[in-house]
C-alpha atoms as an extended CHARMM CRD file, in Angstrom:
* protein
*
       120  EXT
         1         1  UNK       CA              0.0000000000        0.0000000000        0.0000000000  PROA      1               0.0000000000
         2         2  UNK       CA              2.9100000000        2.1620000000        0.7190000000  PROA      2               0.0000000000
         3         3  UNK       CA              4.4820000000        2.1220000000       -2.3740000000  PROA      3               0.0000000000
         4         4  UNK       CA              0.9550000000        2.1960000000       -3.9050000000  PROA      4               0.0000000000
         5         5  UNK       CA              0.6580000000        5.5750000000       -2.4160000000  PROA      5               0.0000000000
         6         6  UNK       CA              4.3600000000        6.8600000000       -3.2700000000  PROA      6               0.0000000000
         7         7  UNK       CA              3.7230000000        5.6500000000       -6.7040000000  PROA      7               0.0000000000
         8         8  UNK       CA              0.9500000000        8.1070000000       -7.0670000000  PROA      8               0.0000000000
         9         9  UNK       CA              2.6290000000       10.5040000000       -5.6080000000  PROA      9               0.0000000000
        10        10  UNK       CA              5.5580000000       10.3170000000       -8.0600000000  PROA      10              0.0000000000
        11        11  UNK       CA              3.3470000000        9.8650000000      -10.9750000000  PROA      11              0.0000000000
        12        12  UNK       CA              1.8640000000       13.3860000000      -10.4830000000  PROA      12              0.0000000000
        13        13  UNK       CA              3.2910000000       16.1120000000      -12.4180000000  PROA      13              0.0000000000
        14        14  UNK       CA              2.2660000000       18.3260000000       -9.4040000000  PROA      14              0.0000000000
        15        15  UNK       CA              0.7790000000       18.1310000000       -5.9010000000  PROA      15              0.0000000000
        16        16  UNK       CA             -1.8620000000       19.8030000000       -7.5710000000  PROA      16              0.0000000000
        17        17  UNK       CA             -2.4640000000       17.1840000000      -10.1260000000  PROA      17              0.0000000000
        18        18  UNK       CA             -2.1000000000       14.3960000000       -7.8030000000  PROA      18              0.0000000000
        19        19  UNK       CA             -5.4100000000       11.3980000000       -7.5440000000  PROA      19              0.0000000000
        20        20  UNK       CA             -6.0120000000       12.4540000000       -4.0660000000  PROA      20              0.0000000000
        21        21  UNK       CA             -8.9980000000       10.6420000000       -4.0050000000  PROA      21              0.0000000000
        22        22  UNK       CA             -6.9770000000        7.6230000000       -4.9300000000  PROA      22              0.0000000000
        23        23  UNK       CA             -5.0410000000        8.0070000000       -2.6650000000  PROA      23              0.0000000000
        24        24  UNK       CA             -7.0910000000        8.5060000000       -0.0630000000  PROA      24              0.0000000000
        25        25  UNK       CA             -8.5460000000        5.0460000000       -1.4580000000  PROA      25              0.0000000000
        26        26  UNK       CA             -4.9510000000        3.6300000000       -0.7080000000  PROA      26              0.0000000000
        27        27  UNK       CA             -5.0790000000        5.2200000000        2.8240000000  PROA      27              0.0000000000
        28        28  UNK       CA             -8.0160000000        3.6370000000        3.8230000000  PROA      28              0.0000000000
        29        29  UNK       CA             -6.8220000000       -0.0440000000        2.9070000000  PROA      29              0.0000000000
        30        30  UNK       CA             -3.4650000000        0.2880000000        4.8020000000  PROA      30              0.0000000000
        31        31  UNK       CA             -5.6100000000        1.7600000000        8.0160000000  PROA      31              0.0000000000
        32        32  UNK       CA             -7.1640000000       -1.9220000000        7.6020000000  PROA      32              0.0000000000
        33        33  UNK       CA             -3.9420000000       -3.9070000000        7.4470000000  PROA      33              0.0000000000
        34        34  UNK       CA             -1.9900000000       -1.7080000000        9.4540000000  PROA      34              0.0000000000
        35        35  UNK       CA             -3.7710000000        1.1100000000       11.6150000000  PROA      35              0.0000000000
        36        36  UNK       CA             -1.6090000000        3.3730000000       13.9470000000  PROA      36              0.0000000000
        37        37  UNK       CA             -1.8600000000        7.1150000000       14.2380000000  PROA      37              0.0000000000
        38        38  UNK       CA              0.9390000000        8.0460000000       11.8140000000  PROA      38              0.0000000000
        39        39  UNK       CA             -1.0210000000        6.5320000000        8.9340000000  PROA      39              0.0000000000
        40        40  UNK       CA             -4.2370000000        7.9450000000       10.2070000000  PROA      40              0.0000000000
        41        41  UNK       CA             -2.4040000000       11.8970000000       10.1090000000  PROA      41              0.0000000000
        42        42  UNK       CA             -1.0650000000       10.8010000000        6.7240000000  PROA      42              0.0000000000
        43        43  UNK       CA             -4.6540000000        9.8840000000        5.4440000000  PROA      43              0.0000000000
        44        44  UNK       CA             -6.3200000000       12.7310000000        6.9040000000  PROA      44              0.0000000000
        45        45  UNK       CA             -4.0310000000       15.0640000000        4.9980000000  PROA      45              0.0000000000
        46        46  UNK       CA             -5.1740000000       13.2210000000        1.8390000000  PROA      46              0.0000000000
        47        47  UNK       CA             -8.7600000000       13.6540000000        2.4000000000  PROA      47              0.0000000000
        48        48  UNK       CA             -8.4320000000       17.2070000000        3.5550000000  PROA      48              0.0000000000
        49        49  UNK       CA             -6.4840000000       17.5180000000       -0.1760000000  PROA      49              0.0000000000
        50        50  UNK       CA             -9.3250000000       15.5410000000       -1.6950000000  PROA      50              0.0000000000
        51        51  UNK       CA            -11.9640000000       16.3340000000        0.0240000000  PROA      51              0.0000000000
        52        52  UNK       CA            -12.0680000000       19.6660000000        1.7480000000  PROA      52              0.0000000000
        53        53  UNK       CA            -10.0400000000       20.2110000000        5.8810000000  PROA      53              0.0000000000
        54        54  UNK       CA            -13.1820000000       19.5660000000        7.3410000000  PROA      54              0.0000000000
        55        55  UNK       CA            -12.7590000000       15.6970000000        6.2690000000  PROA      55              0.0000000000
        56        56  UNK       CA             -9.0240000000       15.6370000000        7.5610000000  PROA      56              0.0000000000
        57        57  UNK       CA            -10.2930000000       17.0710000000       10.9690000000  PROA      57              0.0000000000
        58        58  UNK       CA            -12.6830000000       14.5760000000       10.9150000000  PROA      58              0.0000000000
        59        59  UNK       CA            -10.2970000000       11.9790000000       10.5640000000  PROA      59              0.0000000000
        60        60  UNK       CA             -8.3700000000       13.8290000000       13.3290000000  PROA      60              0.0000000000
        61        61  UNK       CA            -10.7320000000       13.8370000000       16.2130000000  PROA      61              0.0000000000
        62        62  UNK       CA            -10.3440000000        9.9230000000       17.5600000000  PROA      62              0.0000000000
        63        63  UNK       CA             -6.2320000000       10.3100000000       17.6240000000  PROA      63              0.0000000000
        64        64  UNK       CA             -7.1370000000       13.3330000000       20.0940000000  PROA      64              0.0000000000
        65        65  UNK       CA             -8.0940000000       10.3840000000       22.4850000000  PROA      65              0.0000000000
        66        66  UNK       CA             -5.1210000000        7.9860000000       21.7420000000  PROA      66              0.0000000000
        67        67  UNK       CA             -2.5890000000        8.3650000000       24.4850000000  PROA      67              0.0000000000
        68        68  UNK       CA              0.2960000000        7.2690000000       21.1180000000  PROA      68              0.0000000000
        69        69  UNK       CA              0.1000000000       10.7760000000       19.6540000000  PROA      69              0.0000000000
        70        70  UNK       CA             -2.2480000000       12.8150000000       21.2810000000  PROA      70              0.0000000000
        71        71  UNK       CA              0.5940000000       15.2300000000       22.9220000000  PROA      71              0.0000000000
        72        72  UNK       CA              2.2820000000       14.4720000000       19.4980000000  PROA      72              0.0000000000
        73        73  UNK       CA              3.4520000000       17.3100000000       17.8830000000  PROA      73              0.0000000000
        74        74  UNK       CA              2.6630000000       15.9990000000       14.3060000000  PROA      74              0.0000000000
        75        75  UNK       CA             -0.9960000000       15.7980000000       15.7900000000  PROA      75              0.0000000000
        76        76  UNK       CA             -1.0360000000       19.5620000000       16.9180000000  PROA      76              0.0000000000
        77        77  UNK       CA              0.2560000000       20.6130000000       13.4740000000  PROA      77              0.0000000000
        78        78  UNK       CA             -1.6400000000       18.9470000000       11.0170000000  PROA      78              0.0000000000
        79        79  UNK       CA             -4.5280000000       20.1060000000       12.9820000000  PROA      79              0.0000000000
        80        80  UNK       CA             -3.3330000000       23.3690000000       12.4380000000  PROA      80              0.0000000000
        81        81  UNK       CA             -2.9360000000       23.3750000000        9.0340000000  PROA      81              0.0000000000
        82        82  UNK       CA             -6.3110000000       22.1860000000        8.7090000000  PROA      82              0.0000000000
        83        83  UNK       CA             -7.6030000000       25.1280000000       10.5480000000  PROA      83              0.0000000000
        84        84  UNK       CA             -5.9130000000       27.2550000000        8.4770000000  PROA      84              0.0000000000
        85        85  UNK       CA             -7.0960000000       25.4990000000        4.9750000000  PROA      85              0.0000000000
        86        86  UNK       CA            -10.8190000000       25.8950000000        7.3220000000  PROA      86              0.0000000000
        87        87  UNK       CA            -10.1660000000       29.5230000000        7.4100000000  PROA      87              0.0000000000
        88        88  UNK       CA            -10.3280000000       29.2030000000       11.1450000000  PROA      88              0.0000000000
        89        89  UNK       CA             -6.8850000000       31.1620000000       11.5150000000  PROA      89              0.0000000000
        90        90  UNK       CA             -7.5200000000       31.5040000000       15.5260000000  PROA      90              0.0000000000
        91        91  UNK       CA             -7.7670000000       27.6550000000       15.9380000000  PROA      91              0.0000000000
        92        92  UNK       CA             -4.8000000000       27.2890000000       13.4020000000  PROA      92              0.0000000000
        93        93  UNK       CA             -2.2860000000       29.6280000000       15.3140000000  PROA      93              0.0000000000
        94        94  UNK       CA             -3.4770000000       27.6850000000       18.7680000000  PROA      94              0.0000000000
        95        95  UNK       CA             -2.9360000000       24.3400000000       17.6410000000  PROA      95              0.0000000000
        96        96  UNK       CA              0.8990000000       25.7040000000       15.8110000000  PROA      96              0.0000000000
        97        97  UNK       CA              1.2350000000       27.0110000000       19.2240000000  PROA      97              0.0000000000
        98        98  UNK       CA              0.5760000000       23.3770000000       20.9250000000  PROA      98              0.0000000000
        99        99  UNK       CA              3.1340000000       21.5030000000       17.8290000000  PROA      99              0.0000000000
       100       100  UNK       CA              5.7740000000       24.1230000000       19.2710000000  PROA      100             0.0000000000
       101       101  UNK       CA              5.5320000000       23.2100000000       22.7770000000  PROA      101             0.0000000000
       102       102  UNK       CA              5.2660000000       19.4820000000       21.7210000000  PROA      102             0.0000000000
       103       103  UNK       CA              7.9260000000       19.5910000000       19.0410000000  PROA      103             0.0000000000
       104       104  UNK       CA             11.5690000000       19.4390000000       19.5160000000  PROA      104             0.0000000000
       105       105  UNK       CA             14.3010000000       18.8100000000       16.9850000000  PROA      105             0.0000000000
       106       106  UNK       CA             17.0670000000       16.1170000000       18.0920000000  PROA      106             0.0000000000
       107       107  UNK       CA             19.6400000000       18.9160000000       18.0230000000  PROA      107             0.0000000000
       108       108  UNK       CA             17.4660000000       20.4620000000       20.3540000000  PROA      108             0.0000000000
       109       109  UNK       CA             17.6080000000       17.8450000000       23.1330000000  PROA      109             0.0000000000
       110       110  UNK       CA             21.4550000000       16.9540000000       22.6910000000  PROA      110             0.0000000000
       111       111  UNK       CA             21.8960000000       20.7600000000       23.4460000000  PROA      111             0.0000000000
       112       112  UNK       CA             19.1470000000       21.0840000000       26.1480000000  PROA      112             0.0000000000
       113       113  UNK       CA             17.2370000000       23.4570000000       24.5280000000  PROA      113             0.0000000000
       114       114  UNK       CA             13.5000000000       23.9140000000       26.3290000000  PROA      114             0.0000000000
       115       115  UNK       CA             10.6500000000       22.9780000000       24.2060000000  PROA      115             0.0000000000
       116       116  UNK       CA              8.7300000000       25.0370000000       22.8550000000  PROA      116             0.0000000000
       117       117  UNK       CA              7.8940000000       28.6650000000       24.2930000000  PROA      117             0.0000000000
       118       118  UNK       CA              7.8000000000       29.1090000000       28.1080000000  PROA      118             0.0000000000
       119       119  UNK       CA              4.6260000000       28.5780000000       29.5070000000  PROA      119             0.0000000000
       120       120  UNK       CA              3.0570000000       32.0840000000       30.7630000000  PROA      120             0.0000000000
């Protein structure tokens, strides 16, 4: 399914002339064989492409409740992004806000360097 997906991918001239809706097709048969959040992000980004953000959020709202990525920074900003795509550019900036705080680059922890901004 994987290279299913990347085949599309590559196939496409453009990201705008990418089959989203295939391969939001493809996402939904590797959720069967092999669910986990990282697919599910992956799949909601595809049918916010395909299908307007308001289908990605959707897609969103269970890994809010799963304890493997819901203080995930991936979670926080692909939730943004689909707030933004929503127009909602409140929500957006909030959940960028919450990625930062999550988020931390490697080079970032050898160094020490706090995540994200201080808390006020």
């Amino acid at each position: 399914m994987q290279a299913a997906i990347a085949a599309v991918h590559a196939e496409a001239p453009s990201a705008e002339e990418t089959d989203w809706r295939q391969i939001v097709i493809l996402y939904c048969l590797l959720e069967q064989v092999s669910p986990n959040p990282m697919v599910t992000l992956n799949h909601a980004v595809a049918a916010a492409t395909a299908h307007g953000p308001r289908a990605g959020l959707e897609l969103l709202r269970p890994l809010e409740e799963d304890d493997r990525v819901a203080d995930h920074h991936r979670l926080h900003a692909v939730r943004g992004h689909l707030l933004e795509m929503a127009g909602e550019r409140r929500a957006a900036c909030e959940s960028y806000r919450e990625a930062a705080r999550h988020g931390q680059s490697a080079g970032a922890a050898f160094f020490g360097v706090p995540r994200g901004p201080p808390e006020r």
